[in-house]
C-alpha positions in Angstrom: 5.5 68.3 15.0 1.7 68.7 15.9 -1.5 69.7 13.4 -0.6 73.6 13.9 3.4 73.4 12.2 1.5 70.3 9.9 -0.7 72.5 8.7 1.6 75.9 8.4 4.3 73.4 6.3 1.9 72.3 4.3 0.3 75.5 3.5 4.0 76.8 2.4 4.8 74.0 0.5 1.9 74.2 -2.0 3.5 77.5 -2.8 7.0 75.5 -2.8 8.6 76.6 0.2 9.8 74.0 2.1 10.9 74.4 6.4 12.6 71.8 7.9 12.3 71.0 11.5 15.1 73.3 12.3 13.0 76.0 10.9 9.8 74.8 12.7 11.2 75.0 15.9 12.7 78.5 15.3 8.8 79.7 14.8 7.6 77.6 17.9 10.4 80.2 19.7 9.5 83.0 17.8 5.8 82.5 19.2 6.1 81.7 22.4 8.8 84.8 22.8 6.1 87.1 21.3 3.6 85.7 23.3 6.1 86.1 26.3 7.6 89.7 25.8 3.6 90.7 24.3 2.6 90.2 27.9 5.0 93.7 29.1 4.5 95.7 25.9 2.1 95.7 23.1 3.2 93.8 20.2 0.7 92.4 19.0 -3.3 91.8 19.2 -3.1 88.0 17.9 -2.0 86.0 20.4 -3.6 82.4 19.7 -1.3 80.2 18.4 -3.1 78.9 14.9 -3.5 82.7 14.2 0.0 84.1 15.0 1.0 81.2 12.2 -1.6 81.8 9.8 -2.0 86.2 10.4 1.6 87.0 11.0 3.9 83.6 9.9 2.4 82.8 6.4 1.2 86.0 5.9 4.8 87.4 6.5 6.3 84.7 3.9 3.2 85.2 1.4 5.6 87.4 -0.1 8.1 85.1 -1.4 5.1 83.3 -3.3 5.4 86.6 -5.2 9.2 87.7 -5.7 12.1 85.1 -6.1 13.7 85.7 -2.5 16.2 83.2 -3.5 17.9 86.0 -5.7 17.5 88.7 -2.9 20.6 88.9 -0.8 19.7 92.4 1.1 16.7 93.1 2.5 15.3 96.2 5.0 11.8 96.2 6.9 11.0 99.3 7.8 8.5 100.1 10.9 8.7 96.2 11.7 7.2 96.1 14.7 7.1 92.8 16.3 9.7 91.7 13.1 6.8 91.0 10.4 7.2 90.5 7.9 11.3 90.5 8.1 12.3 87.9 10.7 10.0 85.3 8.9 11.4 85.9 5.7 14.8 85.0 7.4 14.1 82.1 9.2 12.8 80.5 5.6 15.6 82.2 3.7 18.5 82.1 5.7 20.6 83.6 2.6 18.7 86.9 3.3 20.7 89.9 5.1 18.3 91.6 7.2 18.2 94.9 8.6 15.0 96.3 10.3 14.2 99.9 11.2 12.0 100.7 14.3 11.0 103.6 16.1 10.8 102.7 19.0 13.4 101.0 21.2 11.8 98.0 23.2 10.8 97.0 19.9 14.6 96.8 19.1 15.2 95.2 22.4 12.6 92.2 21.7 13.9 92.1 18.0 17.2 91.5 19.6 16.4 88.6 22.3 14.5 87.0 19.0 18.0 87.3 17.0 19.9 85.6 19.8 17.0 83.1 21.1 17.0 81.9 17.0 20.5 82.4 16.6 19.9 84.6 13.2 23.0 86.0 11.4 23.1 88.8 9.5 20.2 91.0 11.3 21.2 94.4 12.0 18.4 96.4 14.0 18.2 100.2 14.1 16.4 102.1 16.4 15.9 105.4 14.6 12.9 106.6 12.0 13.2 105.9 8.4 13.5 109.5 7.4 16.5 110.3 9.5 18.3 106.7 9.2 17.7 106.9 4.7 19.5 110.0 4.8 22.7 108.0 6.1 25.2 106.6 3.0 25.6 103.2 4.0 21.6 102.7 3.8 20.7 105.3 1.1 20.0 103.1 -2.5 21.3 100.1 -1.2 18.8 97.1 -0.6 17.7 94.7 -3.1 14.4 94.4 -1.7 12.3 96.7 1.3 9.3 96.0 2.9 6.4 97.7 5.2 3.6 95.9 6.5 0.3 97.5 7.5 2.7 100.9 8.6 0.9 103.9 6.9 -0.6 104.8 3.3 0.8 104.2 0.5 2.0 107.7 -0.6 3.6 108.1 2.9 4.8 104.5 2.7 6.7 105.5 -0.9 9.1 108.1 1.2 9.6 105.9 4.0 10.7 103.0 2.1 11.7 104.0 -1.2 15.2 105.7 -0.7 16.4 103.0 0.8 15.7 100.5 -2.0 18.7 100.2 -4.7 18.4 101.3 -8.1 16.8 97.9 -10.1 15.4 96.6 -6.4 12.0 96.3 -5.2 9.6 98.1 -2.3 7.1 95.8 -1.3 4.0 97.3 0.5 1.7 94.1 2.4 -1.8 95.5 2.9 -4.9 94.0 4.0 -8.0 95.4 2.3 -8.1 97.0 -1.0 -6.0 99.2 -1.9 -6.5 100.4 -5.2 -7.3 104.4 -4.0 -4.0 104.4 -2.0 -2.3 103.2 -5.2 -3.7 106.1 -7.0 -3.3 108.5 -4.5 0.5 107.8 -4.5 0.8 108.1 -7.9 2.6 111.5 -7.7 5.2 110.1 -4.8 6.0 107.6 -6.8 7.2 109.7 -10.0 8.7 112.1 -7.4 10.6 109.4 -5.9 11.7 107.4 -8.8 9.3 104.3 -8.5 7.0 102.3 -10.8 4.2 100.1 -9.9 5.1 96.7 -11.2 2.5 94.5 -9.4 -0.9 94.3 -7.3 -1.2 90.6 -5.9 -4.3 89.5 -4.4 -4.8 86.7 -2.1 -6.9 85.6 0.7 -5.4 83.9 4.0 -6.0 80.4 5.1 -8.6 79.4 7.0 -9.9 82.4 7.4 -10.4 83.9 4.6 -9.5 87.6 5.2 -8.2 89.8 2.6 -4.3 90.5 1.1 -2.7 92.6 -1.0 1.0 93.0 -2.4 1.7 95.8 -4.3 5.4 95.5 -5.7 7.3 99.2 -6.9 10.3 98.9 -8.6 13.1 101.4 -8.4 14.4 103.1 -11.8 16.5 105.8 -10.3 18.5 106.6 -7.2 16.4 109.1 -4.9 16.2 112.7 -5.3 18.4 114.6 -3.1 15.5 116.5 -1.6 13.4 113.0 0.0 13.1 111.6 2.5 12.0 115.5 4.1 12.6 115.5 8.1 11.2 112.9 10.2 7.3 113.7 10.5 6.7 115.7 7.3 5.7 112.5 5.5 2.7 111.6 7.1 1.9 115.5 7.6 2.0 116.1 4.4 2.6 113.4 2.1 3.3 113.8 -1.4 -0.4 113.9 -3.3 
């Protein structure tokens, strides 16, 4: 273990998360694959290895310092990307079955090579948009816990992720500067689609001191049969 995985461990534990070497060395892959695959197609603007563990890692995992992830079996990430925040989440919570949602396919296709390089069960990865795949039954309502990082606003964000969350689950939204006028802003999607804000965390990241935000939405009712509306209309015209 050198100073950068000291440092990252310790930085998780004094939030209580503990990673075993096992884990460590499933991020060491995880970076060096981005890093890798980043190289052919844009992933990612951080490439320096302190700052893809501080700005994507622990940022990723900062969620758990918020929700109990040890009582959250499903969970879906929706517009992952490079698999932030869901494949971090995994690696610390094994437990966890993933399912990420992606636009666009090479996305999927690195998501995949990290699944098998890691050797991750439970990860199903969907190449589709979130308005045509929470429209299918076996995704609609069903997840204990779903999660966008840094994808769109938060009134867009609401239609994309919301349907897919389980009656009694939670949509987390990670942001990075304030984002108290979104909130407000999204106020009507959130009554239209059956959500309540529950929580507005605030943190700053190691080392470097830039801004976070968490806002949690819980679910109180299945979703309206008229939402998600087709793939584009939401951020056209998002519910304000």
């Amino acid at each position: 273990m050198d100073q950068v995985q000291s440092e990252f461990q310790s930085m998780l534990r004094d939030h209580g998360i503990e990673v075993n070497a096992e884990q460590l060395t499933q991020f060491e892959t995880y970076f060096k694959e981005l890093v890798s695959w980043n190289e052919k197609m844009n992933l990612t603007g951080i490439t320096e290895r302190e700052q893809v563990y501080v700005k994507h890692f622990y940022d990723s995992i900062s969620l758990a310092f918020h929700l109990n992830m040890r009582g959250i079996h499903s969970l879906a990430d929706i517009g992952s990307g490079a698999g932030f925040p869901g494949i971090p989440l995994k690696i610390c919570f094994p437990q966890l079955k993933l399912t990420i949602v992606d636009s666009l396919n090479k996305r999927i296709h690195f998501l995949q090579n990290i699944a098998d390089q890691l050797s991750l069960d439970g990860v199903e990865l969907i190449h589709g948009r979130a308005e045509d795949i929470a429209r299918k039954p076996q995704y609609r309502d069903q997840f204990d816990l779903v999660t966008a990082r840094a994808v769109a606003r938060m009134a867009v964000l609401n239609e994309f992720c919301l349907p897919f969350v389980k009656v009694g689950g939670v949509f987390a939204a990670m942001k990075g500067s304030d984002p108290r006028e979104e909130v407000e802003e999204a106020a009507r999607s959130m009554k239209v689609l059956n959500g309540k804000l529950i929580g507005n965390h605030h943190f700053k990241l190691p080392m470097e001191d830039s801004d976070r935000h968490i806002i949690l939405v819980k679910k109180t009712a299945a979703t309206p049969k008229a939402y998600p509306r087709k793939a584009g209309t939401p951020l056209k015209s998002p519910i304000v």
